[in-house]
PyMOL CGO cylinders between C-alpha atoms (Angstrom):
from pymol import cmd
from pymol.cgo import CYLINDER

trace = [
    CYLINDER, -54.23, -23.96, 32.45, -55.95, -24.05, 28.83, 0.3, 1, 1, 1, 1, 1, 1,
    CYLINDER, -55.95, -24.05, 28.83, -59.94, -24.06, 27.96, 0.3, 1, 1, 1, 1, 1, 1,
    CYLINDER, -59.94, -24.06, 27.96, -59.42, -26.66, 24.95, 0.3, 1, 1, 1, 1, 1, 1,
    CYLINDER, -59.42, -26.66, 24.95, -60.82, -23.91, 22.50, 0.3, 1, 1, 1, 1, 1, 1,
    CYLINDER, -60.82, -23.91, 22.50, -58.00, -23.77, 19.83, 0.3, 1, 1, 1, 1, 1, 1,
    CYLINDER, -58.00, -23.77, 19.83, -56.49, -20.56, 18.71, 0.3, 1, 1, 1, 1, 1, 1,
    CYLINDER, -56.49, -20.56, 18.71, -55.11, -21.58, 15.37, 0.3, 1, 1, 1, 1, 1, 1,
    CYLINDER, -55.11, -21.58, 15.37, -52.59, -23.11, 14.06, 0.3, 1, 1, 1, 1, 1, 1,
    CYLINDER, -52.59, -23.11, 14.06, -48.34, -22.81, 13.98, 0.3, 1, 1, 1, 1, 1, 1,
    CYLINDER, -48.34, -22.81, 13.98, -46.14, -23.88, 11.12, 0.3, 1, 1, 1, 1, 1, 1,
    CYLINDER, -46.14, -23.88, 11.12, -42.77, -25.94, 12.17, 0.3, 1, 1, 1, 1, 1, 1,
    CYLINDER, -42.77, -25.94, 12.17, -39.73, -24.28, 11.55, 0.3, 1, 1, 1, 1, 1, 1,
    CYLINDER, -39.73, -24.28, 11.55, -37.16, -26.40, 12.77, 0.3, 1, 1, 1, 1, 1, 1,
    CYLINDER, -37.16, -26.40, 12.77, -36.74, -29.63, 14.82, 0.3, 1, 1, 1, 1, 1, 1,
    CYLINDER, -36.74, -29.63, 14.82, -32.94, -30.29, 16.43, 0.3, 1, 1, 1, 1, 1, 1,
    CYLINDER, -32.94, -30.29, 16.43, -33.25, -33.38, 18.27, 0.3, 1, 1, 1, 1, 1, 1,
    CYLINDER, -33.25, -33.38, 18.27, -30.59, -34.15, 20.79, 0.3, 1, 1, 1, 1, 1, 1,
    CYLINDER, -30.59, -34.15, 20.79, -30.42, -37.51, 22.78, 0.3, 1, 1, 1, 1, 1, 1,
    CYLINDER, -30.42, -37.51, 22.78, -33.75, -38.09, 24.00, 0.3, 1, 1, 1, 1, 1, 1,
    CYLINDER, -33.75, -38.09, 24.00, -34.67, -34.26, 23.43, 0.3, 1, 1, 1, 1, 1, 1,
    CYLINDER, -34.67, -34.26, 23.43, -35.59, -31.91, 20.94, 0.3, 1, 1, 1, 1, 1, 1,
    CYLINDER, -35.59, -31.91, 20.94, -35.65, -28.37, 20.21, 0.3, 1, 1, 1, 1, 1, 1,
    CYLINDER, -35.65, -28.37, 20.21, -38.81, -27.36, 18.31, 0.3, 1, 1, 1, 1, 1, 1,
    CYLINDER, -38.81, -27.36, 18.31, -39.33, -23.88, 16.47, 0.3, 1, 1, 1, 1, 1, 1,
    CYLINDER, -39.33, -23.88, 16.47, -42.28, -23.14, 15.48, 0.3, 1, 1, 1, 1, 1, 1,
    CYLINDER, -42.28, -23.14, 15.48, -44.21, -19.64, 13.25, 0.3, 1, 1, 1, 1, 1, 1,
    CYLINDER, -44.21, -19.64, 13.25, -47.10, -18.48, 14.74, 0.3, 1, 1, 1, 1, 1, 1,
    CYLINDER, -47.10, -18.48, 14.74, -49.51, -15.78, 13.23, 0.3, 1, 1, 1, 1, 1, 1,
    CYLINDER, -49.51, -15.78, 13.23, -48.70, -12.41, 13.78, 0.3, 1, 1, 1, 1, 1, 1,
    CYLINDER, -48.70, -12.41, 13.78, -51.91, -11.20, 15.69, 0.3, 1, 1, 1, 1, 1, 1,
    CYLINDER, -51.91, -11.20, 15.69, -51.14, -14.19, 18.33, 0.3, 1, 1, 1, 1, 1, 1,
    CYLINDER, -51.14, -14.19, 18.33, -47.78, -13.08, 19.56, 0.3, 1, 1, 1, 1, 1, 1,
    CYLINDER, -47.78, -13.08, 19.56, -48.38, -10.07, 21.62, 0.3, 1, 1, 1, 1, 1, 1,
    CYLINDER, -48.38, -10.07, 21.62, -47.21, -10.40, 25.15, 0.3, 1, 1, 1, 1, 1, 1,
    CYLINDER, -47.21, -10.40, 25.15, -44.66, -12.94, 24.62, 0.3, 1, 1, 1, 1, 1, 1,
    CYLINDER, -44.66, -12.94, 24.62, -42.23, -13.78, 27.86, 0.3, 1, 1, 1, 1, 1, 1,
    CYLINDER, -42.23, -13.78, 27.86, -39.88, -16.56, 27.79, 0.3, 1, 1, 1, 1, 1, 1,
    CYLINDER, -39.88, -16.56, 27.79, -40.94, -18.92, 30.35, 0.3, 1, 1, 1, 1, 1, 1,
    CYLINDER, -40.94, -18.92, 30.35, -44.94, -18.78, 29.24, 0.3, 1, 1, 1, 1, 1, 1,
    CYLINDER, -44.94, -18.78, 29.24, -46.57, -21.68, 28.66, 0.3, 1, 1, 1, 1, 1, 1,
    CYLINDER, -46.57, -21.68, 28.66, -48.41, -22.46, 25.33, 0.3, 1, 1, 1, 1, 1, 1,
    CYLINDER, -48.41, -22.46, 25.33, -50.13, -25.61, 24.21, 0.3, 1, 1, 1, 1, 1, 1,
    CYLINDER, -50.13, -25.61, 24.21, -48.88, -27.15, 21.22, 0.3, 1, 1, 1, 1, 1, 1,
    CYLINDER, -48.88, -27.15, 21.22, -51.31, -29.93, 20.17, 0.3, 1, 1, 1, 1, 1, 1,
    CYLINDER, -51.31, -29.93, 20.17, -52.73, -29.77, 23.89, 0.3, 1, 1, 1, 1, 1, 1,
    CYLINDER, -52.73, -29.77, 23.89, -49.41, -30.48, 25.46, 0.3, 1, 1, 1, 1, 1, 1,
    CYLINDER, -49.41, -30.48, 25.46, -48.19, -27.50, 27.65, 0.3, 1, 1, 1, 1, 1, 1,
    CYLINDER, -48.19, -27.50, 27.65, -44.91, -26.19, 26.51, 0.3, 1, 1, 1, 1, 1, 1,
    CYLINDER, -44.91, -26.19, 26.51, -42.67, -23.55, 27.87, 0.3, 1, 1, 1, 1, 1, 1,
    CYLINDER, -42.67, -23.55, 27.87, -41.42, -21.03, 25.94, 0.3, 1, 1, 1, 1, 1, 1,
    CYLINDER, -41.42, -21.03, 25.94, -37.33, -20.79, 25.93, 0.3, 1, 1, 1, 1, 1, 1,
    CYLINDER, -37.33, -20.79, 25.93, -36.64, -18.09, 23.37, 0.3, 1, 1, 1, 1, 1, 1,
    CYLINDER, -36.64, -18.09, 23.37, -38.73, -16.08, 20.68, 0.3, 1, 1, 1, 1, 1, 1,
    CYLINDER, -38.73, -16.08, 20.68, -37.94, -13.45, 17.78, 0.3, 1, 1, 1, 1, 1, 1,
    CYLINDER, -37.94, -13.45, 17.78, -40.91, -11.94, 16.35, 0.3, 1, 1, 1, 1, 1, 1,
    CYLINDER, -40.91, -11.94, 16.35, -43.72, -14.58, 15.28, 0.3, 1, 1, 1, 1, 1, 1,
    CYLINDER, -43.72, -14.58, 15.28, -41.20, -17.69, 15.75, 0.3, 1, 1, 1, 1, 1, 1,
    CYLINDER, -41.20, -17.69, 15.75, -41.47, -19.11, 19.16, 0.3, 1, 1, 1, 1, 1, 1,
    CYLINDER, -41.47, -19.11, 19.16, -39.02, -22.00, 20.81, 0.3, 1, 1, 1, 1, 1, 1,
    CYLINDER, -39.02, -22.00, 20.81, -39.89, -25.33, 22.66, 0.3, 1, 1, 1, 1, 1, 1,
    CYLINDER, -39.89, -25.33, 22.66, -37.97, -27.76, 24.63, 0.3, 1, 1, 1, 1, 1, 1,
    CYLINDER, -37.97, -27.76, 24.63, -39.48, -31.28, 24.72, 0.3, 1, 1, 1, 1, 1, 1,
    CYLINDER, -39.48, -31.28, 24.72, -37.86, -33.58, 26.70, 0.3, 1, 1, 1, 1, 1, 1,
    CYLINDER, -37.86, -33.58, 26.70, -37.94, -37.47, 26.83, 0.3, 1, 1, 1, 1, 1, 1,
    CYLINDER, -37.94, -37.47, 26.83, -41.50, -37.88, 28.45, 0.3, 1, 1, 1, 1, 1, 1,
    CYLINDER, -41.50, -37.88, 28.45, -42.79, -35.61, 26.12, 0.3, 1, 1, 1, 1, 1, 1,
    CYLINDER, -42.79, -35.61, 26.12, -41.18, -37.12, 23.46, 0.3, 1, 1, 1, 1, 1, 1,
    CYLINDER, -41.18, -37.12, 23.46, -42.78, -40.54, 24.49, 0.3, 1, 1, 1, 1, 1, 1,
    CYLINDER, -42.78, -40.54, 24.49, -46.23, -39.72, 25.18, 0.3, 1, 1, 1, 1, 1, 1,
    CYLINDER, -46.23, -39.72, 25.18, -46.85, -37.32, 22.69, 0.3, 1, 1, 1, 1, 1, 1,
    CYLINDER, -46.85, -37.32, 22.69, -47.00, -37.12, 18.80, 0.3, 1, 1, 1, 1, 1, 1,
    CYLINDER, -47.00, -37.12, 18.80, -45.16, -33.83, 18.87, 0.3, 1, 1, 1, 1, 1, 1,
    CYLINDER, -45.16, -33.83, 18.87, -41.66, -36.15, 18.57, 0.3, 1, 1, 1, 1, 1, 1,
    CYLINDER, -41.66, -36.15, 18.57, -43.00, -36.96, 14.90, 0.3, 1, 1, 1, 1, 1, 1,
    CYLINDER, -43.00, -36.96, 14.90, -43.15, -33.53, 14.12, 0.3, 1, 1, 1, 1, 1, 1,
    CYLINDER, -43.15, -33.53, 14.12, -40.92, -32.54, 10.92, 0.3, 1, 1, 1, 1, 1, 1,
    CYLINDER, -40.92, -32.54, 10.92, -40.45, -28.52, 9.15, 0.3, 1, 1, 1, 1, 1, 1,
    CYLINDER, -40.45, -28.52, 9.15, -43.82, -27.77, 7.27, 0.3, 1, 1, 1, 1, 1, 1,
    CYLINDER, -43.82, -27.77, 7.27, -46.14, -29.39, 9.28, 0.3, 1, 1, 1, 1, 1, 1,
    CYLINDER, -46.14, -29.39, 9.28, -48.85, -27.79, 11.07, 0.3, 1, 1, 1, 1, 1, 1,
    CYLINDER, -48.85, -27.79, 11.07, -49.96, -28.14, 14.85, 0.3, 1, 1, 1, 1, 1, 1,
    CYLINDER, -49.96, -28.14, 14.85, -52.70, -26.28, 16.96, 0.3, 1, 1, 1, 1, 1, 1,
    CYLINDER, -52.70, -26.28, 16.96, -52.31, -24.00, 19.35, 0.3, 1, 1, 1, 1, 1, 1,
    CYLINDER, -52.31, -24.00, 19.35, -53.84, -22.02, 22.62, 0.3, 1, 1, 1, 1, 1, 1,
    CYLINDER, -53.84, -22.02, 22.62, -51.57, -19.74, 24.63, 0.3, 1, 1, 1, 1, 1, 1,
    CYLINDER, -51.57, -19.74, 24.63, -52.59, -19.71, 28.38, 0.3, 1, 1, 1, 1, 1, 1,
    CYLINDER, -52.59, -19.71, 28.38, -55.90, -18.37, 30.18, 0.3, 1, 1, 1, 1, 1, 1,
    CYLINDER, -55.90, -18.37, 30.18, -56.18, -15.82, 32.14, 0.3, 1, 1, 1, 1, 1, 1,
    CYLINDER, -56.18, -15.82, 32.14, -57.95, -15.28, 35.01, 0.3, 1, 1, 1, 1, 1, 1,
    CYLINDER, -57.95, -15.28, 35.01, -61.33, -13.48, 33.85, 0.3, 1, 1, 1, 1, 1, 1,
    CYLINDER, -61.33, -13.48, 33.85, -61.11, -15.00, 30.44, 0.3, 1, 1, 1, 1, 1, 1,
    CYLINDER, -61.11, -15.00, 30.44, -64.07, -16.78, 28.83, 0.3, 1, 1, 1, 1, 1, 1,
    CYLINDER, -64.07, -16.78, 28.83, -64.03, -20.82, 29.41, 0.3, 1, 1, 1, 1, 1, 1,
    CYLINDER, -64.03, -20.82, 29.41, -65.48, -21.98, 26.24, 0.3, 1, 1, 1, 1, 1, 1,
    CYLINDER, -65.48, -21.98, 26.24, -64.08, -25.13, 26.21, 0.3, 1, 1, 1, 1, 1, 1,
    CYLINDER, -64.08, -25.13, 26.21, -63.54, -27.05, 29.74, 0.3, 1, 1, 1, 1, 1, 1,
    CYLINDER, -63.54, -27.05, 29.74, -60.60, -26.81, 31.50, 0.3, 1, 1, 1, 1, 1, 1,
    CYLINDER, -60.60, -26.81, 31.50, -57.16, -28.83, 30.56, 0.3, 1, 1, 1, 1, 1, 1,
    CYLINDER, -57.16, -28.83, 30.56, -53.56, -29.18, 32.35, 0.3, 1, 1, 1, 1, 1, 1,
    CYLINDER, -53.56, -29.18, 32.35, -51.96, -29.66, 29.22, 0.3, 1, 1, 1, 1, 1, 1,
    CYLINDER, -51.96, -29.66, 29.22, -50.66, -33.02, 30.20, 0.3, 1, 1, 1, 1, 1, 1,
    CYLINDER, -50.66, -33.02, 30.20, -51.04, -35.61, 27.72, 0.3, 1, 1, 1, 1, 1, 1,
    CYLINDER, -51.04, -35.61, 27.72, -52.55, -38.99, 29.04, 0.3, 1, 1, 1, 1, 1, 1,
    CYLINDER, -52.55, -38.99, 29.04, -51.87, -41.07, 25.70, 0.3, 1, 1, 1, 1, 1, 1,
    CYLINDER, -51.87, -41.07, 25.70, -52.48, -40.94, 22.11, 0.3, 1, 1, 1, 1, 1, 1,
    CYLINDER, -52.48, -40.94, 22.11, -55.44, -42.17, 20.23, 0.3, 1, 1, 1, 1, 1, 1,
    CYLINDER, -55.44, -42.17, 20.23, -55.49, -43.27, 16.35, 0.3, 1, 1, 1, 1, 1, 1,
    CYLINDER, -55.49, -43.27, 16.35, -58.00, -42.07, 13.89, 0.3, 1, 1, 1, 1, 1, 1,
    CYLINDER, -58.00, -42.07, 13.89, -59.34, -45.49, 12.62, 0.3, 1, 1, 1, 1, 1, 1,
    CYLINDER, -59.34, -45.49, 12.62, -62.09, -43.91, 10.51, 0.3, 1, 1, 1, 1, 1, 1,
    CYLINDER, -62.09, -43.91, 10.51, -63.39, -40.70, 9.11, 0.3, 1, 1, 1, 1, 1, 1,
    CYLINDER, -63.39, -40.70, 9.11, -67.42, -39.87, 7.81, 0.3, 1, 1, 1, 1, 1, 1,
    CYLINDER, -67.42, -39.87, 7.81, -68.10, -37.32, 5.95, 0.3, 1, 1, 1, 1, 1, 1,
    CYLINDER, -68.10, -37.32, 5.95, -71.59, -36.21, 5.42, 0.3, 1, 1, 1, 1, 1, 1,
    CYLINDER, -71.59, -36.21, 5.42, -72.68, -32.90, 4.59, 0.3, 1, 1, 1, 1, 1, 1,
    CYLINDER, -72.68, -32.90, 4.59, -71.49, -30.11, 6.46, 0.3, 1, 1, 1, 1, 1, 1,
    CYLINDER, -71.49, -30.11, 6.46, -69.65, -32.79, 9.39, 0.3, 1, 1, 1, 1, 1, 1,
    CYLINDER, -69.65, -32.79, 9.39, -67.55, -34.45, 9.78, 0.3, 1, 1, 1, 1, 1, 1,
    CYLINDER, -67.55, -34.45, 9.78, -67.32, -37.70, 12.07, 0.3, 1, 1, 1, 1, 1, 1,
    CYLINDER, -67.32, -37.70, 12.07, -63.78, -39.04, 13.32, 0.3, 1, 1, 1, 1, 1, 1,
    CYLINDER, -63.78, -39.04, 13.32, -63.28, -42.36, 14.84, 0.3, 1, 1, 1, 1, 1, 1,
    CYLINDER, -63.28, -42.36, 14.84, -60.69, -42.86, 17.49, 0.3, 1, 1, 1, 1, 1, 1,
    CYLINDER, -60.69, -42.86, 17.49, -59.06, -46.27, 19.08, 0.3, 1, 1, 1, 1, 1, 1,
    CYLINDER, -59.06, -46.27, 19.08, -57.26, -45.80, 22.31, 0.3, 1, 1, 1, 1, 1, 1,
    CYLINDER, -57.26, -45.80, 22.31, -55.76, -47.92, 24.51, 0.3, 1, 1, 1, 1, 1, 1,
    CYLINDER, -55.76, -47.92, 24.51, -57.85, -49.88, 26.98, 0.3, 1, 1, 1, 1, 1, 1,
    CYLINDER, -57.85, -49.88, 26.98, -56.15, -47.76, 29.76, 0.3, 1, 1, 1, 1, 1, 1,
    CYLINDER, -56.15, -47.76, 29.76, -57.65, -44.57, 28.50, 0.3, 1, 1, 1, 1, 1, 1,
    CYLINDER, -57.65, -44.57, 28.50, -61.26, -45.90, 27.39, 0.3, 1, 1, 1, 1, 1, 1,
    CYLINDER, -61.26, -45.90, 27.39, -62.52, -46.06, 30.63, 0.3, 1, 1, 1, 1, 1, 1,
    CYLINDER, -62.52, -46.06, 30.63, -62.41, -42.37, 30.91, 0.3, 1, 1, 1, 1, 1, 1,
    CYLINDER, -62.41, -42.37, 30.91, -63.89, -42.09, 27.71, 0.3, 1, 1, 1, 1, 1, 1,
    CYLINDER, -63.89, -42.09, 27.71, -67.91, -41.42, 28.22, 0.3, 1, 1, 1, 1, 1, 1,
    CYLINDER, -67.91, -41.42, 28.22, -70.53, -41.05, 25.62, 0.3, 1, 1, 1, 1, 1, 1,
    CYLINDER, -70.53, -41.05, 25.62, -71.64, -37.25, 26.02, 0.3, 1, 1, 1, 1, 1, 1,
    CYLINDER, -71.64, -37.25, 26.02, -68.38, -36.85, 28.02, 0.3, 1, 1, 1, 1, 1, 1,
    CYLINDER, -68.38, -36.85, 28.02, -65.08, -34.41, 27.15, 0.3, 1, 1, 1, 1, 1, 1,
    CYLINDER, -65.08, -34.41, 27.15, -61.98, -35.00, 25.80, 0.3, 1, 1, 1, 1, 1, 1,
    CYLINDER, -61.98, -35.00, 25.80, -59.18, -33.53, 24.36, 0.3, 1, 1, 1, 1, 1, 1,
    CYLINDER, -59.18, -33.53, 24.36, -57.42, -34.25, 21.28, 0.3, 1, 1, 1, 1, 1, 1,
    CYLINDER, -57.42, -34.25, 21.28, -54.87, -32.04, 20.03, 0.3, 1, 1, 1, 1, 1, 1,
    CYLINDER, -54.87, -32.04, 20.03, -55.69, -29.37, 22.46, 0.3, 1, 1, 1, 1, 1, 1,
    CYLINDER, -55.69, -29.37, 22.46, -59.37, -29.27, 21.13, 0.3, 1, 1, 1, 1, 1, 1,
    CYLINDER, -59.37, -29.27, 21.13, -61.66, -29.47, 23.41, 0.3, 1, 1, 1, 1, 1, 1,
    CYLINDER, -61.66, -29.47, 23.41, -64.64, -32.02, 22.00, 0.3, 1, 1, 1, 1, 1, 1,
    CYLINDER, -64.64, -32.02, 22.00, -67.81, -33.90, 23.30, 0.3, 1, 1, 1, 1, 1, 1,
    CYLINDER, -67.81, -33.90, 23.30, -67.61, -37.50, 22.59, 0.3, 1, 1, 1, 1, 1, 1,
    CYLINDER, -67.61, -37.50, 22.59, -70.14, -39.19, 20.09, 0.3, 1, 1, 1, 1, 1, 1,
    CYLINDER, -70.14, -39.19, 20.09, -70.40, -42.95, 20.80, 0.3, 1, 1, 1, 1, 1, 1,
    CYLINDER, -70.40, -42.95, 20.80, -68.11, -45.54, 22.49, 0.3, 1, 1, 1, 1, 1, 1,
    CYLINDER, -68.11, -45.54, 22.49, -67.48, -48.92, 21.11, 0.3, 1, 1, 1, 1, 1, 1,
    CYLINDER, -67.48, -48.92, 21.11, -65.15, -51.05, 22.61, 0.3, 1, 1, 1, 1, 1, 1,
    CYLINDER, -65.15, -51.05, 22.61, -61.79, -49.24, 22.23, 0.3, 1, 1, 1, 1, 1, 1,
    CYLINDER, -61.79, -49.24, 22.23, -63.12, -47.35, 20.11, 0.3, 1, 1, 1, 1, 1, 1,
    CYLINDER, -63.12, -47.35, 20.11, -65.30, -43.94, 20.45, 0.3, 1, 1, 1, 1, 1, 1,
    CYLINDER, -65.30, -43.94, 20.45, -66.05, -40.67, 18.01, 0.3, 1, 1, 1, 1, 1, 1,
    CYLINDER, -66.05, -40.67, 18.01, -66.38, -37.11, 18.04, 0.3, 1, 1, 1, 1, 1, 1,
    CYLINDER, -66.38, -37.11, 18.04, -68.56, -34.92, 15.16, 0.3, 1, 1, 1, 1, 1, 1,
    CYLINDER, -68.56, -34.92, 15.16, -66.81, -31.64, 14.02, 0.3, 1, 1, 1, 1, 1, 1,
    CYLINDER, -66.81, -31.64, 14.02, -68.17, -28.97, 12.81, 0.3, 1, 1, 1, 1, 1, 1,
    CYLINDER, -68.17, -28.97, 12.81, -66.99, -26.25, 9.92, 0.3, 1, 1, 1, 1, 1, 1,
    CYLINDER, -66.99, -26.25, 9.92, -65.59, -24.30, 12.57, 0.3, 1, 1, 1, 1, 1, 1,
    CYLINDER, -65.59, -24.30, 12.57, -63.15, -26.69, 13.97, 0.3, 1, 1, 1, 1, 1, 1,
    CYLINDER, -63.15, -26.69, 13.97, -61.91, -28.01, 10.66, 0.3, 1, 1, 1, 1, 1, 1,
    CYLINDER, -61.91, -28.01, 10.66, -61.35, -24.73, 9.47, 0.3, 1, 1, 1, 1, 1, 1,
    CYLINDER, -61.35, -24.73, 9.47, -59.55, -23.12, 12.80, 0.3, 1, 1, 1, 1, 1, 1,
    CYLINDER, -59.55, -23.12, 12.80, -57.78, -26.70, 13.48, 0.3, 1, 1, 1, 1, 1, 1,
    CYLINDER, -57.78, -26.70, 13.48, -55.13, -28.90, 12.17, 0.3, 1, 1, 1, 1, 1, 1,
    CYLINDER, -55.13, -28.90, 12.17, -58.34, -31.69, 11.94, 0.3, 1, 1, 1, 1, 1, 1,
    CYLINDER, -58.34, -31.69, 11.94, -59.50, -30.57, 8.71, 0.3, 1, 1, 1, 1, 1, 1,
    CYLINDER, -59.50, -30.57, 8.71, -56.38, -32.11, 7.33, 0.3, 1, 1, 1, 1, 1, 1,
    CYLINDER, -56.38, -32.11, 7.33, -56.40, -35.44, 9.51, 0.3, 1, 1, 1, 1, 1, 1,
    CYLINDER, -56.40, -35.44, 9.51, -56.24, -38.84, 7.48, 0.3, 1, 1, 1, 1, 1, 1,
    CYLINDER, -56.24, -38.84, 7.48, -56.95, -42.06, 9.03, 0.3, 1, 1, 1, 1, 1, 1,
    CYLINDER, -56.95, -42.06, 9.03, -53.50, -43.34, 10.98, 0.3, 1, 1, 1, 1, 1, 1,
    CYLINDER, -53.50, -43.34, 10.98, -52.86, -40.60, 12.32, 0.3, 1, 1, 1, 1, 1, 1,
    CYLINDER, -52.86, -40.60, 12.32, -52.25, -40.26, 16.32, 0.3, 1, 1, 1, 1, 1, 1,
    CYLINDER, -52.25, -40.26, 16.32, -53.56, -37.70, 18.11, 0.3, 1, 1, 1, 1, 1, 1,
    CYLINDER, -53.56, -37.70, 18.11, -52.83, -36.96, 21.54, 0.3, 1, 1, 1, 1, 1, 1,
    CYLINDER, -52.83, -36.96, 21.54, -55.10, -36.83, 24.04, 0.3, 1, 1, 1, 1, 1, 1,
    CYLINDER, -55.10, -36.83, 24.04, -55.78, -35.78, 27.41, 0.3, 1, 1, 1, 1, 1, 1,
    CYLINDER, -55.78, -35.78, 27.41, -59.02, -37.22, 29.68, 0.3, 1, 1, 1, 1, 1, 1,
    CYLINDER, -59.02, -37.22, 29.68, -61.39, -34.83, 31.34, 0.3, 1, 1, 1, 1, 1, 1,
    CYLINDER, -61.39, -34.83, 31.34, -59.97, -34.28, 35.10, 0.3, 1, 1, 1, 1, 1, 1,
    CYLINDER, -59.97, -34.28, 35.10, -63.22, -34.27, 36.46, 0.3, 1, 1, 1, 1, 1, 1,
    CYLINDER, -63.22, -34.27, 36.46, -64.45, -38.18, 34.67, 0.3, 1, 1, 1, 1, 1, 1,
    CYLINDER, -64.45, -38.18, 34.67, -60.76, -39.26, 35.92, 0.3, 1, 1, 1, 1, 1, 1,
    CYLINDER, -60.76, -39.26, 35.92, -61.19, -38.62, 39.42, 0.3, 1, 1, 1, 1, 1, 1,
    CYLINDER, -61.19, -38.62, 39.42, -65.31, -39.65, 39.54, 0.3, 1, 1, 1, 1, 1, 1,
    CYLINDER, -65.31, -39.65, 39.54, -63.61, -43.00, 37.90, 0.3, 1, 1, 1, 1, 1, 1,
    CYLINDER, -63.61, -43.00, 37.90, -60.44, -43.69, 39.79, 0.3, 1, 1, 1, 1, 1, 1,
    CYLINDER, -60.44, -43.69, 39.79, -62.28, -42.72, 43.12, 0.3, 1, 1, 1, 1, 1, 1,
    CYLINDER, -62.28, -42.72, 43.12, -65.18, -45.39, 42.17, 0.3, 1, 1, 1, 1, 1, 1,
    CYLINDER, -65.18, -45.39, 42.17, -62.60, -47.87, 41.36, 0.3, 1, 1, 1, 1, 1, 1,
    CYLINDER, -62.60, -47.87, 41.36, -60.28, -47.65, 44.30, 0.3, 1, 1, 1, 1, 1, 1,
    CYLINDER, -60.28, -47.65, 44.30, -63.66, -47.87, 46.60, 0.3, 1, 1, 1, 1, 1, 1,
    CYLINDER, -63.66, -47.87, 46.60, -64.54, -51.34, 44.51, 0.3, 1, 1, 1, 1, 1, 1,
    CYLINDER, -64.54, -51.34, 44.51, -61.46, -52.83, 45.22, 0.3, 1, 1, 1, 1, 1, 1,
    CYLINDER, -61.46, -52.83, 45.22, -61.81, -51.73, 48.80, 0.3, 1, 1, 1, 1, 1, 1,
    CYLINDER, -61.81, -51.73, 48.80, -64.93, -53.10, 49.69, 0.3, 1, 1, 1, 1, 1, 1,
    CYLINDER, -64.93, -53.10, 49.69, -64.16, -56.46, 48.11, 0.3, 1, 1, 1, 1, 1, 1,
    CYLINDER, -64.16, -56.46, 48.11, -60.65, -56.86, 49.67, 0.3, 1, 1, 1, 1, 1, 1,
]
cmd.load_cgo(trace, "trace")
């Protein structure tokens, strides 16, 4: 379980794909790698990962084929950077609101705004995923955990503040790229339940 509240951000060491598989090696900073088991799970650009090995600050990954699909983290090449949140514990703070780490989709920044001191970021997403997407809402994109702006068709935004560019991989993002994202439990199952009721009644 993750809160959505970003840690920081890893540096990609290696990728080894395989048939429909890849190894991925990341470096994480120093002051983030206490504990460290093999079998933990981490979220690498909100997608829960299990650790398989680890040697100081450089931690291992196996992503398999569903990963691969769903997720950007199959793009991934050495030198690139991707957030991060290691696991919460029971007792820690919930800043954020509360992920699986399973990726629903990806979404593509379509536009960015800049005005002073925020930054706006414009998302399309599938028709699938929009219905979960409500203004005021959550959602998680890359792990971070964000409040949605407005929604426009298949399209909706989020505003960022100093904080998150600084601390996340966003303050980097250029239009095209796909994020991945993950729909708030919580709107999913208030939505599906609605749905399957509507269909019900007028069957």
């Amino acid at each position: 379980m993750f809160t959505g509240i970003v840690q920081g951000t890893a540096t990609v060491i290696t990728t080894v794909m395989k048939d429909q598989f890849m190894q991925l090696t990341l470096e994480f900073p120093l002051p983030h790698c206490d504990n460290l088991q093999t079998g933990a799970s981490v979220a690498i650009n909100g997608t829960c990962l299990t650790i398989t090995a680890f040697s100081a600050n450089q931690i291992s990954f196996d992503l398999i084929m569903e990963t691969l699909r769903v997720t950007n983290l199959g793009e991934l090449k050495p030198g690139d950077q991707v957030n991060f949140e290691r696991a919460a514990r029971i007792g820690d703070e919930i800043g954020g609101h509360l992920l699986s780490g399973h990726i629903h989709g990806m979404a593509v920044i379509d536009q960015i705004e800049q005005p002073q001191d925020n930054r706006i970021v414009w998302f399309e997403a599938e028709p699938a995923l929009m219905k979960y997407i409500l203004p005021k809402g959550f959602v998680s994109l890359n792990g971070c955990s964000l409040t949605i702006g407005e929604v426009k068709d298949n399209r909706f935004n989020v505003y960022l503040i100093p904080e998150t560019l600084s601390v996340t991989i966003f303050g980097k993002a250029s239009v095209g790229d796909r994020i991945n994202l993950e729909v708030d439990s919580q709107t999913q199952a208030v939505v599906d339940t609605v749905e399957r009721y509507m269909q019900q009644r007028d069957s």
